[in-house]
Structures are given as C-alpha cells and as structure tokens.
N, C-alpha and C positions, 0 to 999 in steps of 0.2 A: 462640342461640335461648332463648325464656322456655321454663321451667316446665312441665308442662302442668298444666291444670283435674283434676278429677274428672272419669273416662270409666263408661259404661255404653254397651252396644253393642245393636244392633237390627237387623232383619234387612237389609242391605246399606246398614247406615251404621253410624257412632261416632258417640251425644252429649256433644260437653264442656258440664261445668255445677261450677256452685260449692257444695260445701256451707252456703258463707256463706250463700245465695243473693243472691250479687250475678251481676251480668249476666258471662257468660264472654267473654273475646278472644279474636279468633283470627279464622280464615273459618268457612263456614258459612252454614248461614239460621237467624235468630236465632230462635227460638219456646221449648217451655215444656217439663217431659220431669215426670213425678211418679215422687216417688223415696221410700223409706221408709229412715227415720234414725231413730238411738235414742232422738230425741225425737218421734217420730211421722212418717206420712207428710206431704210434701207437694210443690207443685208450686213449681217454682224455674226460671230463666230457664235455657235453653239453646241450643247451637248443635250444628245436626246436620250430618255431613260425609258425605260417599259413602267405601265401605270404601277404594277406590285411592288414595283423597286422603287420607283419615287415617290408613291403613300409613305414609305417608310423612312424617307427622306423628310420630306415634309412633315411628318410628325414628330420627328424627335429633333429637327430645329429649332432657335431658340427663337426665330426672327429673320427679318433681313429686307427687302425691297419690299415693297407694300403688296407687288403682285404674288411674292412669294408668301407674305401673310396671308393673302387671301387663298390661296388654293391651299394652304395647310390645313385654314379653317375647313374649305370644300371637302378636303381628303377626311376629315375625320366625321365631315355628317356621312360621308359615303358608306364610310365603317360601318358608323352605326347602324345605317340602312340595312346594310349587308345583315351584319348580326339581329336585326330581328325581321330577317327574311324576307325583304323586299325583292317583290319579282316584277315589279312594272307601275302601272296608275300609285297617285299617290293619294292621300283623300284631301280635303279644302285646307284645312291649314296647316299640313307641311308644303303643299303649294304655297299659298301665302307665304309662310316664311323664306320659302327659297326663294321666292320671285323678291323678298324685302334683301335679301343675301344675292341675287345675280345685281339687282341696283345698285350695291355697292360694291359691284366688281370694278377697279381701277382700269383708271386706260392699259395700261403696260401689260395685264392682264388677259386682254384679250386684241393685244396689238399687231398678231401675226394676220395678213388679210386674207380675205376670198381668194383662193387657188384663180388665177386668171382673172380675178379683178381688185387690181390693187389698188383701189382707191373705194373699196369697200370692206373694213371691218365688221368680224359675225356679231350674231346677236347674243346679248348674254344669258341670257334664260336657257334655249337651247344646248348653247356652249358648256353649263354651268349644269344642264340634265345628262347630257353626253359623257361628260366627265363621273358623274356620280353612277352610270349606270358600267363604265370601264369601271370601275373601285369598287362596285356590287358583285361584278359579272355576270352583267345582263346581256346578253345579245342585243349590241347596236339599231337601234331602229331603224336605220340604213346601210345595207350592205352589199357590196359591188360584189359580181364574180365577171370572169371572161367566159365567154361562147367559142370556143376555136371552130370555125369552119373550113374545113376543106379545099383548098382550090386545085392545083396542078399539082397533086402527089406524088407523078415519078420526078418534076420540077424543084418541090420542094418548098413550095408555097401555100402561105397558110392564111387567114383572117382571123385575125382577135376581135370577138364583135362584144362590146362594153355592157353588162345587164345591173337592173337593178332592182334589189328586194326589198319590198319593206315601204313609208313614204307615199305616194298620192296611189300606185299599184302592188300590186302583191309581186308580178315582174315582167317585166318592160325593158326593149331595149334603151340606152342611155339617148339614143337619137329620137325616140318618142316623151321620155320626160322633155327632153330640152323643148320639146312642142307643146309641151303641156303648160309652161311659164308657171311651175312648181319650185319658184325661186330657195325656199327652205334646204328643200330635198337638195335641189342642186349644189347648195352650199357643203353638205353632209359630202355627197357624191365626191364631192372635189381633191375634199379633205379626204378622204378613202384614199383615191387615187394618188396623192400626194404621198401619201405613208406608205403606201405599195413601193412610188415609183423611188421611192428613196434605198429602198431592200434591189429594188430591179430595175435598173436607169431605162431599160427600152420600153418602160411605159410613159417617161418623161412627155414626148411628143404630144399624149392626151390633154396635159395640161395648158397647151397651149393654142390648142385647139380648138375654135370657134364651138365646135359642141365635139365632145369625147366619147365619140360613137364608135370607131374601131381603129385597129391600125397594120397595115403586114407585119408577117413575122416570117422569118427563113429557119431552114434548119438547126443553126446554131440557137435562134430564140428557142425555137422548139425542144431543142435537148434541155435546157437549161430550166425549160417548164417542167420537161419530168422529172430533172433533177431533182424539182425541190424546190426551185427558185424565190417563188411565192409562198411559200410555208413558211405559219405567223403570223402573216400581213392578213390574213381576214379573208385575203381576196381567194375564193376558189376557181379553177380551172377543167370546165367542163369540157370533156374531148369529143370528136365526130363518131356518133354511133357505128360509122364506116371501119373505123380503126378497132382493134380489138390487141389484149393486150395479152404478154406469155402470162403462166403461173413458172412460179419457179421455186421447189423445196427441195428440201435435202433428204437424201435417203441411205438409212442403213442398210447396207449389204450384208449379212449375215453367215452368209456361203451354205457350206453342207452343214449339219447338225453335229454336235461332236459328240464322242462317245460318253463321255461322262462329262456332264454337263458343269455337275459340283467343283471337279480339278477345273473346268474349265472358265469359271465365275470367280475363282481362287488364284486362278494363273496370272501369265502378263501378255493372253494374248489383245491381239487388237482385230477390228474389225474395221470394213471401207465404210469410207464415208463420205460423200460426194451432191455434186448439184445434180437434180433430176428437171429439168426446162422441159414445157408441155405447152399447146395449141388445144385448149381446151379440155379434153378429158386422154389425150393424144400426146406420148411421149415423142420427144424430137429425135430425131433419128442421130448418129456421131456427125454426119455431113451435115447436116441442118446446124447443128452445132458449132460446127467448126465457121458454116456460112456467118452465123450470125456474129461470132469472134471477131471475122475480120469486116464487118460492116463498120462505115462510117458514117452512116447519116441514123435518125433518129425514128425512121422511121422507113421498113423493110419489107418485100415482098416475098411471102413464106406461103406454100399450097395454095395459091393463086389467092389469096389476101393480101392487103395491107396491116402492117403486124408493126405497134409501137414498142421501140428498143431503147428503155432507158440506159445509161450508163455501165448501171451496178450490173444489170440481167446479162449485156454485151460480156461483162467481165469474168459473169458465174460462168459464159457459154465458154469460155476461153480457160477460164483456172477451172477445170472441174473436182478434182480432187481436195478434199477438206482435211483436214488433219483427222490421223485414225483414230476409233475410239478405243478404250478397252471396254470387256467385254458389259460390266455394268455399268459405264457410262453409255452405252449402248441402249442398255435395259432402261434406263433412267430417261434419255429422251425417247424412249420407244414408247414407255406411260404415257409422259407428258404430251408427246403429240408434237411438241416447238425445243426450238436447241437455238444458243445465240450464239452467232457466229459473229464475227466483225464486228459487234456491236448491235446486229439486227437480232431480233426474235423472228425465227421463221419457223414456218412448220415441217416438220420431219414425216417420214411414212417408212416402215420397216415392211418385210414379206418372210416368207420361209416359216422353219423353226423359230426364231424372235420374234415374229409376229405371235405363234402360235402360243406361245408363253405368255407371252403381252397380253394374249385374251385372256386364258387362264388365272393370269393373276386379279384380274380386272372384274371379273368375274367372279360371280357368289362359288364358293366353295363348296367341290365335291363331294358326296355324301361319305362318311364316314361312322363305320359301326362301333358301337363301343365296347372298349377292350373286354374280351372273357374275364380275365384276372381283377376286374379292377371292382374291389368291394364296396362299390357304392352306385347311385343309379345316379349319372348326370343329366342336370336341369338341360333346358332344350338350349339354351344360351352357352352352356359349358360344352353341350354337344358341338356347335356354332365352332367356339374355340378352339375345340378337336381341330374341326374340320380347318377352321383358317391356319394354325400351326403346321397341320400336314400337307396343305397345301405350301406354306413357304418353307419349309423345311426339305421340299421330298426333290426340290433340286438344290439343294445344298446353300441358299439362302438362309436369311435371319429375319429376326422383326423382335418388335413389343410389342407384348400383353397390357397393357396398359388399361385393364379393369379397376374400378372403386375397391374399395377396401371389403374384404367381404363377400364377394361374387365368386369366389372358387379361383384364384390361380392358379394355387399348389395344386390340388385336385385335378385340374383339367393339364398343367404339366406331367403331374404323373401318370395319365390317360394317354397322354402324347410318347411316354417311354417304354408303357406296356404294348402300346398301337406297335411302333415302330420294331420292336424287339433288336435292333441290332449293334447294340453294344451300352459301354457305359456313359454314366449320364454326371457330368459333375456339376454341384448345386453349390455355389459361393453366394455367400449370405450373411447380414452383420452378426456376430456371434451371440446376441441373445435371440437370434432366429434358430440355432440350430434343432434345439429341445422340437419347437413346433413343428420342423420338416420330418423331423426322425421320425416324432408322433406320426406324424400324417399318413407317413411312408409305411411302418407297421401297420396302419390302421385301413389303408384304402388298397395296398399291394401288399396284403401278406405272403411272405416268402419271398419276396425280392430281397439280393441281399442290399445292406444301406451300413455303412460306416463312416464314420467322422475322421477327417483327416483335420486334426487341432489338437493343440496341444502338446502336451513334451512328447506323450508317445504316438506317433502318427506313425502313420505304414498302410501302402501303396501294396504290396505284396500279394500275393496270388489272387489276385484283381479279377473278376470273371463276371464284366455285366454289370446290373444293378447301380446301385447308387451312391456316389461318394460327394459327403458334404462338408465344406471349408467355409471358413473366410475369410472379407478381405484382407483382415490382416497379417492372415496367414498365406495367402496370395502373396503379397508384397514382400513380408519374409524370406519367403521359401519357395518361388517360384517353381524351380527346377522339377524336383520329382513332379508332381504337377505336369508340366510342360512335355515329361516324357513322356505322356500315355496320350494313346490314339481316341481322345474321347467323339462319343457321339454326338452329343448333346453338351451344349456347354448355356450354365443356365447364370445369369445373374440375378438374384433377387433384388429386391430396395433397390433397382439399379441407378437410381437417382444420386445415391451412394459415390457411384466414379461418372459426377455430370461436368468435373473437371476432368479434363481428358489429359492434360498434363502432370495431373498428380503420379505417383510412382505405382499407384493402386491401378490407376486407368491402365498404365503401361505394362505393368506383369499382366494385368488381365487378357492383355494383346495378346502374349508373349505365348497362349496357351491354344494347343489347334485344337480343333472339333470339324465334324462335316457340318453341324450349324450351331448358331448364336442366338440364345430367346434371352430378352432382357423383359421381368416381371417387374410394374410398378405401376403407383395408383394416381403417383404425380409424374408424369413425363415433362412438363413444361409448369416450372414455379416460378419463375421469371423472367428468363427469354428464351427464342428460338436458339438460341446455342447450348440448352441444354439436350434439347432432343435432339440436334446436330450429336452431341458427345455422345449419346445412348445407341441413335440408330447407326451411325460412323462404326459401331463397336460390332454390332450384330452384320451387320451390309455395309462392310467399308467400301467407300470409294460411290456409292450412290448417291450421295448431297454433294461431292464434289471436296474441295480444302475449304476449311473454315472461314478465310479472309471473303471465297469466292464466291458461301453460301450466303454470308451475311450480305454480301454486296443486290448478289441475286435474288434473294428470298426474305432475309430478316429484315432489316430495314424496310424493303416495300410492305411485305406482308403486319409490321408491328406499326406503322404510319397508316396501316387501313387502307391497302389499296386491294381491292375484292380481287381485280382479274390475278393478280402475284399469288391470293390465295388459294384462290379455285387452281391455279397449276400446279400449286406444292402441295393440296389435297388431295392430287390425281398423283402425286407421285409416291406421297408416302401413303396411300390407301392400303395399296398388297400388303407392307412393310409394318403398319401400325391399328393394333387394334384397339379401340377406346370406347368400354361401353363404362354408362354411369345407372347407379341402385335408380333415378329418375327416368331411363330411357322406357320406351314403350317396347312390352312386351320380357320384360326383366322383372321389375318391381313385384309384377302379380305375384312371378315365380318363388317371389323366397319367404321363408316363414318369418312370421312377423318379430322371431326372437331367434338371433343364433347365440348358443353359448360353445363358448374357446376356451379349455385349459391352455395356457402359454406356456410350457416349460421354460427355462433358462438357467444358463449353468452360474454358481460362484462365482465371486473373482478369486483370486488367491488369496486376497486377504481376508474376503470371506470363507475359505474354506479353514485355514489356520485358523480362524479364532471359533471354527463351529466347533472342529475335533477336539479343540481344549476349553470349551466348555463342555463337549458330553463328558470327557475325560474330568474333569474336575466337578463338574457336578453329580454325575453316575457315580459317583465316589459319596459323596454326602447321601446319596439317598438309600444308595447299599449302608452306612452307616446310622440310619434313623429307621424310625417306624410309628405308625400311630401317624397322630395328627401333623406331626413334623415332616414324617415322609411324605404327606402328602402335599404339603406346603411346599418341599423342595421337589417335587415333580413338577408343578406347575410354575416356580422358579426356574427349574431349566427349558419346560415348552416354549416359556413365554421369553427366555432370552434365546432359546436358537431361534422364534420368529422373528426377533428382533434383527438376527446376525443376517437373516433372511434376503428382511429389508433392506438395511444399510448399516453398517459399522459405526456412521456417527450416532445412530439412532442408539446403540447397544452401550457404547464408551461416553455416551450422552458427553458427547465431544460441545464444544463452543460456539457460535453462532456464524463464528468467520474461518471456519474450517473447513477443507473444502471435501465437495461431495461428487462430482463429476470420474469418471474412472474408477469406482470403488463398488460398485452394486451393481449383479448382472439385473436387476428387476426396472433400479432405475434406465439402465443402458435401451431396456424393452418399452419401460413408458413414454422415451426420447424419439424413438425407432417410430411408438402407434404411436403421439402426438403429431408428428410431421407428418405421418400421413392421414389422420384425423382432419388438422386443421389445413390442408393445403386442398383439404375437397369439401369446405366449410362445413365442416361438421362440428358437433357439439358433445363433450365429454364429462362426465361425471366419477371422480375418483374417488374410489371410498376405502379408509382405512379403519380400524380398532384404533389408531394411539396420534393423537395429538399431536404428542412430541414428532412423529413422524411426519403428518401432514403439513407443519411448520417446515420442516427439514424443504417438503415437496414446493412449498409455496416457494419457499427464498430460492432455490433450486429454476422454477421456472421463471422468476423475475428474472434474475440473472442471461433466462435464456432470452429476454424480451418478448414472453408468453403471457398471455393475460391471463389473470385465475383470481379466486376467492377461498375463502377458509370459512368452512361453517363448522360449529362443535358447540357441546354443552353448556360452552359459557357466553355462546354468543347474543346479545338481546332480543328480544323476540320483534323488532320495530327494523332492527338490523337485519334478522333472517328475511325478513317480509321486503327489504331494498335489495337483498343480495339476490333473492328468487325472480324478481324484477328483471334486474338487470343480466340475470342469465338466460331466462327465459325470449328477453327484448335483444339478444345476440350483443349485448356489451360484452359480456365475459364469456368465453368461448369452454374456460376449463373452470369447472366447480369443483374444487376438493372438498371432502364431508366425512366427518366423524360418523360412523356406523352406526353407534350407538345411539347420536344424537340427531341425525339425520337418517334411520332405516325408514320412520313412517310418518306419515301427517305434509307433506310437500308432493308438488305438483312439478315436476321439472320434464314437462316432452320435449320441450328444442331435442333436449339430449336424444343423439345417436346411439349412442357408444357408455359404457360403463363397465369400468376397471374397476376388478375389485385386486386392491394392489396387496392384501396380504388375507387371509382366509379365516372368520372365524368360526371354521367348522360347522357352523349348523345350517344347513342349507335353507331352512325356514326363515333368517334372521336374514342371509343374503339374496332371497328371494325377495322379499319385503322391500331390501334396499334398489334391487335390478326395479322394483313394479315404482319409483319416485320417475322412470322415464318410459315404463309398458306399461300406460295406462293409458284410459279413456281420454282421450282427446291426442295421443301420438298416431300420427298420421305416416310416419317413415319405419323401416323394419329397426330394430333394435340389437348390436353385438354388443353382445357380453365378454369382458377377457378379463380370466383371469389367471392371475401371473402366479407361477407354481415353481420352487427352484426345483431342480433336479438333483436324484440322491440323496437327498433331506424328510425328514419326518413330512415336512409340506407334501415332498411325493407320496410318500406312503397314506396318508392320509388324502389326497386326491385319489386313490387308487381305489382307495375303500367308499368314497363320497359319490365316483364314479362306477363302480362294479357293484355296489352293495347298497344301494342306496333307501333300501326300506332298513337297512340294519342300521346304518347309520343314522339316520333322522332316531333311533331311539336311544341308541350307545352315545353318541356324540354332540345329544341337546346341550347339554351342561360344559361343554367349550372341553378345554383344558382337565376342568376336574375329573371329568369323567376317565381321561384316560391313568388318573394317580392310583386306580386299582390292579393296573395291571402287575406283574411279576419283572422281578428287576430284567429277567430274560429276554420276557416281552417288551420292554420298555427300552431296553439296549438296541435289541431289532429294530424297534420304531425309529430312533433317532439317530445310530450309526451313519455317518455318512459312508455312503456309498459311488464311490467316485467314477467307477463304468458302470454309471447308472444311464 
C-alpha cells in the first residue's frame, strides 16, 4: 500500500490533501479543504472519507506525512477504546496520556481553521477527543439540528432556525450560544455546520455568517429536506408541529375467498397489490390521490390542513398499482407485516379472507382430539404437534417438524394421517429408517395398511389409503410410479437429507404432488440459512422467495446479527416451522427418563449373499455333528451371522484400508443417529461384543471427521480414567466400548444417547451397559437404540427379548450357547433369512 497524503480530520470524516497542492489519490469525494501553511493560508484539493473508511486506511499504512503518522497512531487508540467499551469520561491517566499524544499533534495536523475564523487554528486536545469518540461511536458532544419554522405557508416560506445540543446547554438556539462567548462549543458548532453544508450547499450562507442563527428556505430547500438531504450529516431536521405528515403502505387486496383454497395456494393466481395513502387513521379518497399526484410544491392543503408531501409519497399517490403478488407471496408479507418495494421496507396491511388466515396461522392452534385408532396416548407436546400439522396442512400448506431427536415425530405424524383420514400418506426416508417406520406403523396404527415401495420388487398396485414407505434413493431412481398417485400426505424424514436443493434427490422429490408437504428433522439449520431455505422451499414453495433474494433479504442480515431481520423472518416462518428442543419448558418433565428403541434395518445385498451362504454352509456342518462338536458349530454360525450382521469387513476380517462406507445397513443407521446426535450436541455411547469391530467403527468415524475413543480389555486402567475424562469434559462426543470390558464400574452421564450396535442377548448384561449413562448424577432423559437387522436371527431373537421377556432373561443368560440345544428345525427357523421380513 502507498504512503498516505497529509491528513486533517472533521467531524465524522478524515481529509487527505497534499501540501504540494497537487490533487490527493486514493478514494473519497474529491473537493477542496483550506489549510494554513507557513507560507500562508490556503485552499488545496482534497478528498474527504467517512471516519469507518479512513480507520482503515490509516491503519494498514506503512507511513507517509507526519500528519498522516499521527492520526494512524489516533485511529488505533480509538480502536482500542472502542473494544474495551468506552462510552465517554476517561479516568486520570489515559487523559494524561492523550493530552502527552494531542502535544505532539503536528501542525499539518490540525491545519484546517475555525469555520469563519481563519486565522484561528482548533485546539488539539478537543480535536484529538472528537476524533476518538467518531472511531469509538460515541455520540458527539456537540450536535446541531435545524428548527423549521413556519412563515407564509400558501407562500412557501420557511425559517431554518440553527439549535444546539450538548456543550455550555443541553439546547439552545445557535443565536444564544453566540451570546454566551462559549468559544469551545462554537468551534464544534462550526465544524458541524461545515460537514452538513458540504452534503447541502444552502447551509453554506451560515458559515459566513457573523452568528449562524437561521436562514430562509423556499420550497425547493424544503422538498430537498424531506428528501433526505441531510441524512448522514448528524444534523437532524425538526418540522412545524403545524404540518403533519401522510402514512403511506401497501395493501393486499385479496378479493372474494376461493373455493378451494389448497389448488389455489398451488396455482398461478396473483393477487392486487397496491399504495394505500392515509391522513391519520383516514384513507384518501381516489380524488385526494390523484390531487396529491399532481402537486408541485412540498407542502399541500388536504381537509383543510397543511399536509407535508415528500417526493417518493407524490409518486406512490400517482403509480398506485404495485406489481401482483401470487398467492403465497401474499401470505408471506401478510405475516410479516413489511414487503420491500423499490428498495424501501414498508408496511403492508391485508383484509378479507387473507387476513383471516393470517390470524389463524399466527395464532396458537386449534384444539385437536386424538385419533380413536391411534394405540398410544400422546404427551401434551405431541398433542401441540397434532394441532400445529392440522392447522398448516387443512389449507393445503406445508412446514417442518423440526423436534430433538426423541420427542415423537413419527408418532405424532402418524396421529396426523389417522386425524386427517383422506387418503395415502407417502413416507420417504434414508433406507436404514425403513425397518423403524414399518415398526412404528404396526405398532401405534394397527391395521393401517403400510408397504414398502424399495427394492427390486416394488408395487404401487391396488393402493387404497394407508401407508407407503420409500427412499431417497429410490426417489431419484424411479420417480415415475411415485409421481402418479394422488398422495395426501407427502412426508420427508432426515429431511436434512435434500438441504441441497439442486441434487437430483431435491428434484424428484419436487416432481411428486400431494395436497401437503411435512418435512421431519431434528437439524433444520447445520450451517446456514440456506438449508432451511431448501427444506421449507420444498414443503411451501415460493414463501422465502428465490434463493439469491432470500439470502440477500434474510441470510446475510439475519447470520451478521442483525435482530430486527430476525424478528421478521421469525414471524414469517413461525406458522411454517415447528422447533421444540428435550430443554424447552414444559417438554422435558414429560418424557421418561429412559426411552428404549429397537431400530430395524434391512441388509445390503452383500450382506444378505453372504448370510444365506453361511446358514447354508454352516446348517450343513452342524446337521453333520453332534455332542460337543455340534455344539461348537452352533455357536460358530450365531456368532458369524452377528458378525455378517454388523459389517462384512468385520466377518472376512478384511484389512485395515478396505473400505467400509456402503456395505452395512447398521453402520448406514449409526451415520443417519450420529448426525443427528451430534448436530443437537449430544453425547453418545456405542457398545459392541467384538473389538475387531469397534476398531472397524473407530477408523470409519475418523474418516468421517467424527471425534470418538475406543475403550476395551486391553486398555490401561490410567488410559480408561483420561478417556472418561475427556468424554465426560465434552472433548469426545462419541465413546465406542467393548461390552465386555466396559458394561460396569464407569460413570459416563454426559451421555444422551446409547447404541447398542450389535445384541448380546441378555438383557441383564445390556442393562448394566445402558446404567454407565442412567445413573445417579444424569440430569437429561436417556435413548436407548438399538440396531436389529431385519429377517435375521437378530429379529427373531429381538421378537423374543421383546414379547417374552421373563422367558428370555432365563433361556438366553448364556449368549449364544444356550441357543446350541435347539433341534436343527428349530435352529433353521431361527436363522433363515427371511427377506419380506
């Protein structure tokens, strides 16, 4: 970077100039600054910068005129000031010190003179606090506004009468300071006016003015003040309480109410949209409109008042008609209250039917009973859920569910398809969710039907109601049949899933109608507002608007922390998004302080091939033994189909750089509750039987940039004691742990959450394991999952763990061995896979 010019500073800006007086580089507005030099005063080209812009100048200079050394040094004590929150008095010795730093302020420094006495240079002290308190942003110790008074109205004449706040009074006109010989203040005053008149030449006059007490203004000044004119300059402009000013918003016209409201939120109608001008609480009539249109002066006589008519209001009274909206861009500023037009945010005000929805949404939701069919009692929070779903769904709207992990979704979904009764419901879902939905569905809607459309053999076919569950990647595939049926309900789980909207996933999901869209997930927003853009766009398109528009309007202000951007985009997607978290009041009481979750999940295909050719090759050997041998190769094959279970590297005890990603539906489901585990800072505890496996898990989650540990048998007991440390202290988020060697004697409550990722049978051994994070001192509710394949012995035995459960605590102590007395019949049954399972 160059140099910098010679600097002199003024009230909320730096000018560079050159003593040569040659023209200065740099940015800026170019104009002219009068400076006194030892060879006399005079006026030399300059560029003047706002104080934000030229701190930053100034600071990353290398050097250059001495005056410009010195206010780089100024600009960074300002900083500093700033950052440890200086709001005014400073205490005895950073006085001291600035007063040792204003003494060695250079001439050229503060070379520009007293406004109207040039042959008076300011003082540096003052000059040198003025300047620190622009770079803090303090409010100036002296601050000028104008007084407009009144004179000959239908004439057109006006008085600017000059005030001053702040300084020897709190406010005073400028014709009584001048009487006061408050020389300081005066100096301040001058400099104000100077910076004003530079933005607005018809206050020039004041400066040369023996005292800068007022001055006329005609109609042309007068428009130009409400333009705007003065905005920036500090200086404010008080009007004649005589004059009074329009309101002016925009209002949707909504018309009659249409019959079906859902086609007509789907459709491409549009609705009016237009300027509404009002005289207090008093709409203007068209002729008052039209009067105002073709006014030329700035100020009007309307129902026997004098009525000020800025430019822009003249224009709204003239162009009344605003671009139409469609019908949820309607809906959308009909929430918010404000819509920007031209660039302004104004406020909008709707009537009719739009309004009356507008309340409704806005609005605690309707009471809602809970379904007859639905075999479960919902918590008062899942009844809530009811209620908010059937509220945005019952005019053919969408939203997200957007509850913690654990709070009832699925439950309070399927409440919402039993409620509704009118047709089918499609539930697309990552494919190791399917197992879990299917469960749910038998279990809380018996006799609804539920089929799976996945897989080679899928069919749509005598379709009647109830439930049909896919996924996305069967979405994206095979959209078609899909796309032909009239669904009800169209549901996305993990919707987090398609937060790119441009993937091909996003796009089939489009591709699919419904009369509404609920998007379920426990993470709506993991890194910016443009993921809840791509979920809510999906369920209520066209309510945020196109993406470039929303980020311009909403993300950006809203992610830089600007409150009032969020409180509008709070109000708008309120109806639209529902977000409770296991912390919120009036939730937490409600849930028991342990849930346990069987997670079904299906095979991949590599796991299914190599299960049927081990029962097949092993049910072979054990038909072939007996005695103590057959009992060996019973537990030889239990103990490799858990293994096939797991993951296939674990079973072919494959190599360390083999990869593991796409091959295990169980790991596919630990990837699935990881992300949303840790994206709502929770803490997780995974526990297997086998080593080899938990190694698998470990290198598996490094790869995914997952923090995790490995505890097991062989770990030192100085090592266990830093590892519980540091999970407990929230360094490692995921604990992996040998069963075995970690079921008892550890304290882990951080933990949430506890996966038991492969079963061994005895419910006593993985109770022991669940109580390292349900104990005395866990302070949050605790879910249990655990991962179960489907159509695998793992089921069949889940079946019995769950249905039979005093049988099994006696049959099933002994793991695996126990089950080596069954009859090869029996033993066939148990392990069969069963593929429409």
């Amino acid at each position: 970077m160059e140099t910098l010019d010679a600097v002199v500073v003024e009230p909320g800006g730096v000018v560079f100039w050159r003593p040569d007086g040659g023209e200065p580089a740099g940015p800026g507005r170019l104009g002219t600054v009068e400076v006194v030099l030892p060879e006399g005063a005079r006026t030399v080209p300059a560029r003047r910068v706002p104080t934000a812009e030229a701190v930053a100048l100034l600071r990353e200079a290398p050097g250059g005129q001495p005056s410009a050394v010195f206010w780089a040094l100024a600009a960074e004590a300002g900083v500093r000031l700033a950052d440890a929150g200086w709001t005014g008095p400073l205490d005895p010795d950073e006085q001291e010190w600035l007063r040792e730093l204003a003494d060695a302020m250079p001439p050229q420094a503060h070379a520009s003179p007293v406004p109207g006495h040039p042959d008076r240079l300011p003082e540096r002290y003052p000059l040198l606090l003025r300047f620190l308190g622009d770079v803090a942003g303090l409010e100036p110790d002296v601050r000028v506004s104008l007084r407009l008074e009144s004179g000959d109205l239908a004439a057109g004449r006006f008085r600017a009468v000059v005030q001053v706040h702040g300084g020897a009074e709190p406010l005073v006109d400028a014709e009584q300071l001048w009487c006061s010989g408050e020389q300081d203040t005066r100096h301040e005053v001058l400099l104000a006016l100077r910076h004003a008149a530079e933005l607005w030449p018809p206050l020039a006059p004041l400066l040369s003015a023996a005292i800068p007490s007022s001055l006329p203004l005609g109609d042309e000044e007068v428009a130009e003040l409400l333009g705007g004119a003065l905005d920036g300059t500090g200086v404010a402009v008080h009007w004649p309480a005589e004059l009074t000013g329009l309101t002016a918003r925009a209002v949707v016209r909504p018309g009659i109410e249409p019959g079906d409201v859902r086609t007509f939120f789907g459709g491409d109608r549009v609705l009016q949209f237009d300027w509404q001008l009002a005289l207090g609480d008093v709409e203007l009539t068209k002729e008052e409109l039209d009067a105002l249109a073709e006014a030329r002066r700035p100020v009007v006589r309307l129902r026997d008042r004098w009525v000020l008519l800025d430019r822009k209001t003249a224009d709204r009274a003239r162009d009344r008609e605003l671009k139409p909206l469609t019908a949820i861009e309607a809906l959308g500023v009909a929430l918010t209250g404000r819509a920007e037009v031209g660039g302004d945010h104004v406020e909008v005000r709707t009537d009719g039917w739009l309004e009356d929805l507008r309340a409704r949404l806005s609005a605690d939701p309707e009471p809602v009973p809970q379904p007859a069919g639905l075999a479960a009692h919902l918590r008062d929070y899942q009844l809530r859920g009811l209620q908010w779903l059937d509220t945005i769904t019952g005019p053919g709207l969408g939203g997200c569910l957007a509850d913690d992990m654990g709070l009832g979704k699925t439950i309070t979904l399927i409440a919402l398809h039993l409620h509704r009764g009118t047709g089918p419901t499609l539930v697309v879902c990552p494919a190791s969710l399917l197992g879990t939905w299917e469960s749910e569905i038998r279990r809380f809607a018996p006799g609804v039907p539920v089929r799976r459309f996945h897989g080679s053999s899928r069919s749509l076919a005598d379709l009647d109601g109830g439930f049909v569950l896919t996924t996305y990647g069967t979405v994206r595939a095979d959209p078609a049949p899909l796309a032909a049926v009239a669904w009800d309900l169209l549901v996305a789980d993990e919707a987090q899933h398609v937060k790119n909207h441009r993937s091909e996933t996003a796009k089939a999901l489009r591709s699919l109608g419904s009369t509404a869209r609920i998007a379920l997930t426990g993470t709506p927003v993991e890194n910016t507002l443009t993921e809840l853009w791509a979920i809510l766009d999906w369920t209520t398109p066209g309510l945020l608007g196109p993406l470039a528009e929303f980020r311009t309007r909403w993300g950006k202000p809203v992610e830089s922390g600007d409150p009032a951007a969020a409180e509008q985009l709070s109000r708008l997607l309120r109806p639209f998004l529902l977000r409770r978290r296991k912390s919120d009041p009036g939730i937490a009481p409600e849930l028991p302080a342990k849930t346990e979750t069987d997670r079904p999940v299906s095979l991949t295909t590599e796991q299914a091939v190599l299960y049927e050719a081990t029962v097949r090759e092993l049910m072979a050997e054990v038909a072939a033994s007996d005695g103590i041998a057959r009992r060996g190769r019973v537990v030889k094959l239990l103990t490799a189909l858990k293994q096939i279970c797991n993951h296939p590297a674990q079973y072919l005890g494959e190599p360390d750089d083999s990869p593991l990603a796409g091959r295990s539906g169980k790991l596919e489901l630990l990837d699935d509750l990881l992300d949303t585990i840790l994206a709502e800072d929770g803490a997780v505890l995974v526990f297997t039987q086998y080593v080899t496996l938990a190694r698998l898990l470990e290198r598996h989650l490094t790869g995914r940039g997952i923090r995790s540990q490995l505890l097991h048998g062989g770990t030192p007991v100085t090592r266990r004691e830093e590892q519980v440390r540091r999970f407990q202290s929230g360094e490692v988020p995921v604990f992996l742990l040998s069963l075995k060697a970690a079921g008892t004697g550890l304290t882990l409550t951080r933990a949430d959450h506890v996966v038991h990722y492969d079963r061994w049978w005895n419910p006593a051994v993985e109770d022991q394991a669940t109580d390292r994070a349900y104990r005395i001192g866990q302070t949050k509710p605790v879910q249990v999952h655990r991962l179960v394949t489907e159509g695998t012995v793992e089921d069949r035995i889940a079946v019995m763990l769950r249905e039979k459960r005093a049988l099994a605590d006696s049959v099933l102590t002994a793991g695996e061995a126990a089950l080596s007395e069954l009859t090869d019949a029996e033993l066939a049954d148990l392990v069969t896979l069963r593929r429409n399972a």
